[in-house]
Structures are given as C-alpha cells and as structure tokens.
C-alpha positions in Angstrom: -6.6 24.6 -17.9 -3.7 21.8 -18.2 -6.1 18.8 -18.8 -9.2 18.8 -21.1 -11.5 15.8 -20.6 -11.3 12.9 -22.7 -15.2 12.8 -23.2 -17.5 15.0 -23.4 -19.9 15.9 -21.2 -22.5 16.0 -23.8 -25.8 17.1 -21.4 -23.5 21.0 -21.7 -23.2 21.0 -25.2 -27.4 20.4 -25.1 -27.7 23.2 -23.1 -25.1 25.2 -24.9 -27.5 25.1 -27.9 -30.4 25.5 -26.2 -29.3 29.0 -24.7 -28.0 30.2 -28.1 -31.3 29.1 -29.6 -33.3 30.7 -26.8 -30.9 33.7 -26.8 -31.5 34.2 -30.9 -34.7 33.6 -30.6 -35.7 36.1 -27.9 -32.9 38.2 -30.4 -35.2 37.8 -33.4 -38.6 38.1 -31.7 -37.4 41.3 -30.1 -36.3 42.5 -33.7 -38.2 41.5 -36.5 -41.6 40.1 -35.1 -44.4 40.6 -32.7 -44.5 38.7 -28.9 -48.1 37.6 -30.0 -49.1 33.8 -31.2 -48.9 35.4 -34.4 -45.2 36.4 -34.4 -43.9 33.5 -32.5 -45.1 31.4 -35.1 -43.9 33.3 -37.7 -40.4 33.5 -36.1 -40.0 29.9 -36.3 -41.8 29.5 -39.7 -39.4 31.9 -40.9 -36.7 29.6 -40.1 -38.4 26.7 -41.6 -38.4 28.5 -44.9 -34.8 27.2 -45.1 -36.3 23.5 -46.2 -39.8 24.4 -46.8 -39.5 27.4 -49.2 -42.2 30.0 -49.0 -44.6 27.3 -48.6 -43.5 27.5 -45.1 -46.1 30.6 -44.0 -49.0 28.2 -45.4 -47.1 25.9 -43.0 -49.1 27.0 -39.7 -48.4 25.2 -36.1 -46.2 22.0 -38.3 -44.2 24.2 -40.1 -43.8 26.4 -37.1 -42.9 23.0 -34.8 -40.2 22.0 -37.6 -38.4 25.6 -37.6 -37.9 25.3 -33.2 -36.6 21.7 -33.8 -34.5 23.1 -36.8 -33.3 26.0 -34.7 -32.0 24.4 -31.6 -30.4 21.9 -33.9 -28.5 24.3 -35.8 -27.5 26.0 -32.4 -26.5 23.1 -30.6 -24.4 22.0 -33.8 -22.7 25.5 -32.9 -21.2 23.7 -29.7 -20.9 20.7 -30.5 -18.2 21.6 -33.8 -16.3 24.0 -31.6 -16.3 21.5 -29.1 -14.7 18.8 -30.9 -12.7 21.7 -32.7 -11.5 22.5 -29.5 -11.2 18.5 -28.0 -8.3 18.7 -30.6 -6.8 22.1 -30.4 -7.3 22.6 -26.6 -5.6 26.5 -27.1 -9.3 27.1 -28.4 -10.9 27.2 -25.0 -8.1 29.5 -23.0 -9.9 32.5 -23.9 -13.1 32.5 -24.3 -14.1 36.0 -24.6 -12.1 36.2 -27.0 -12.8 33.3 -29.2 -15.9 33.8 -28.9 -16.5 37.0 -30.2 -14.2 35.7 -33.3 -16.4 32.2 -33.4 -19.5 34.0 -33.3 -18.5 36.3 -36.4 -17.6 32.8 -38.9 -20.9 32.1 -37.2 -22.6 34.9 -39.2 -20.6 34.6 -42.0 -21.5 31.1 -42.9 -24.6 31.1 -41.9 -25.5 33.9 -43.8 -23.1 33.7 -47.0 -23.0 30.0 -47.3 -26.1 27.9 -45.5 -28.9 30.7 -46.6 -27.8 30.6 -49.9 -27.6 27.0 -50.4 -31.4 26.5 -48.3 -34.3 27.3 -49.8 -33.9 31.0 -48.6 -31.6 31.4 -51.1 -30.2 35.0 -50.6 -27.7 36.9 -48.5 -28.8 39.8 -45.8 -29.3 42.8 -47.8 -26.7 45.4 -46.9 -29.6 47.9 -47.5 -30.1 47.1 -43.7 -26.6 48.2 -41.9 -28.5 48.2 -38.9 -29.9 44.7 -39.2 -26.6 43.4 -40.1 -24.6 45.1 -36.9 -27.2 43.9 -34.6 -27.0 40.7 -35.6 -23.4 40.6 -36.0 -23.3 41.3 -32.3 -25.7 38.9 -31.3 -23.7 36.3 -32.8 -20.5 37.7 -31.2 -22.1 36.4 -28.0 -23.9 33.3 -28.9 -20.1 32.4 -29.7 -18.8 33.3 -26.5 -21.9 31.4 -25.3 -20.6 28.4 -27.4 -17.2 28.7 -25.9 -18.2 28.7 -22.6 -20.0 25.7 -22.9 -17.2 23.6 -24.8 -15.2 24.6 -21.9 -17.3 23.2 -19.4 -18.0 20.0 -21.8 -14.6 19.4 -22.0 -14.3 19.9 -18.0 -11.7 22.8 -19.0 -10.7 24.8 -16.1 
C-alpha cells in the first residue's frame, strides 16, 4: 500500500454506508424490534426521533421514510470522514482490522454521548442494560472495520 489514490472513488464509500446501514439495521431489527411491517417501521421511526421527537411514532410510513434516508446518511458519513481522515493520514488504512475495531468504538462513543444527546433523543444508553451496550459496542466494532475496508478500496489502497 505505497500509493493512495488522489480521488476518491466515491460509488465505494456509497456502498460502504449502505452495508453499515444494512448491517445496523438487520443489528437493531434482530435486537430490539419485531421482522413484521410493524417493527420495521418502528425501527426506522425510532431513528427519526432524533429530529422528530416523540412525535416521530405518530409519524407512520413519512416518518418511517425520513429515519432510512437519515440512517444511511449517517452511515455513509461514517466512510466518507474516515476516508478523507485517512486521504490525509494514509497509515489509517494499513490495518484495517485493527482500526476498525478502534474506529468503530469513537463510533459508539459519539454517537451515543454526543449526537443522541444533542438530537431530540436527548439521553445516553442506560448502563442499566450492560448487555445492550456490549452488543452494540461490538456491532460497531465491525461496522468500523466495515468503514475501513471501504476507505481502503475508495482510496484504491492496496
């Protein structure tokens, strides 16, 4: 990995995001919320809470429809800063594994300590759930390999 790309290849860092969305959301489905209609709309609603406030469950199929677009934006924002993180600092893609595991933990962290807090979620996970915590500090562990990976191959890192 002696050259990184001058552009980006910006069709990986799309599908980048769209596998950690699709990867969180079959994470969160599988978790929290039923495989029925019901569930999958709540799923995204949930996420839509972050702009709509509780409001959000009174929301149906629109409210629903802005928590997917929300989601895979926030994923593929994921890629693209530890892309352009690592367009910079090209040590950041040598081991991805890694990297990952360490991106994917900030991940959690601000996404739960910082961006919940400041949306209209407004709270922190409660520690009453260890469990809940772990597993999700795992699954972000991978999406940030997953993020990784797909700088690297934005950046045409070999």
């Amino acid at each position: 990995m002696s050259r990184i790309a001058r552009r980006v290849d910006w069709s990986q860092v799309l599908l980048g995001g769209v596998l950690v969305a699709l990867g969180d959301f079959v994470f969160a489905t599988t978790l929290w919320f039923s495989w029925d209609g019901a569930g999958l709309q709540r799923v995204f609603q949930t996420i839509a809470v972050g702009v709509l406030g509780q409001a959000s469950y009174d929301g149906g199929t629109q409210a629903a429809v802005l928590g997917a677009v929300l989601h895979v934006f926030m994923a593929t924002l994921f890629v693209v800063i530890y892309t352009l993180v690592a367009r910079r600092n090209p040590a950041l893609l040598r081991r991805p594994v890694v990297l990952g595991v360490l991106y994917g933990v900030v991940l959690y962290v601000v996404m739960n300590f910082v961006v919940m807090p400041l949306s209209r979620v407004g709270r922190s996970p409660s520690f009453e759930h260890a469990d809940w915590i772990t597993y999700s500090v795992l699954a972000h562990m991978l999406f940030g390999v997953v993020c990784v990976l797909f700088a690297r191959r934005a950046l045409g890192a070999k």
